[in-house]
N, C-alpha and C positions, 0 to 999 in steps of 0.2 A: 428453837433456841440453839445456841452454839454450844458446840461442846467443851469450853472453856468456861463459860456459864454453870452448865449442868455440875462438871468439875468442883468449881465452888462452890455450887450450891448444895450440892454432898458432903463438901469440908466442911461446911458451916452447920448442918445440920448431925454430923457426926460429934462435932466440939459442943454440941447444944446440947447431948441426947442426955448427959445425965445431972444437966441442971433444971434446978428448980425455975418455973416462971418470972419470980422477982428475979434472981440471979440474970437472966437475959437481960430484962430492963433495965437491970440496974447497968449490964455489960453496955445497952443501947447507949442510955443517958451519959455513958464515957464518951462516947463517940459523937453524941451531938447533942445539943439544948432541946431539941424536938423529935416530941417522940408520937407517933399516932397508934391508936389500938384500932387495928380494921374491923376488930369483931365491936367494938363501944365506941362506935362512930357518934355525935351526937346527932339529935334530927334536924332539919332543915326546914325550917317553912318558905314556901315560892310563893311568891305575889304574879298570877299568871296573869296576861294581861292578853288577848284575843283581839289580832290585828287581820281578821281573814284568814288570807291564807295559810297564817302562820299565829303561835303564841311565843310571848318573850316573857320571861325570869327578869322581874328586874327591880334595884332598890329593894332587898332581901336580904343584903347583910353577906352576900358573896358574889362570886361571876357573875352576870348577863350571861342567858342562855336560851334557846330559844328551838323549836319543833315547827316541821311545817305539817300541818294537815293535810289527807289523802281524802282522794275518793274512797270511799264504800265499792269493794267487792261485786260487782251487780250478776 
């Protein structure tokens, strides 16, 4: 990380330390319509679909995503 990053991210965390939780949100929701809580993510169901070499995410209600299978370790 740059040290203009870090910088910030010190100021930011300095201006935060002695509010309460809602009081950030509430600071968030000034600054934009969308807000995510990393920790109350909601869950996700995948519809996996097994194409060989590979599986794909898809028609789940978000991205196409997709893994490709490995050999086994022998």
């Amino acid at each position: 990380m740059g040290k203009f990053y870090k910088k910030r991210q010190a100021e930011i965390k300095d201006e935060q330390s002695n509010l309460s939780y809602e009081e950030i949100q509430e600071q968030m929701r000034k600054e934009s319509e969308f807000l995510l809580e990393l920790d109350k993510l909601p869950t996700q169901d995948h519809l996996w679909t097994n194409r060989g070499a590979k599986a794909t995410c898809e028609n789940a209600g978000h991205a196409m995503h997709e893994f490709w299978f490995r050999k086994a370790a022998m």
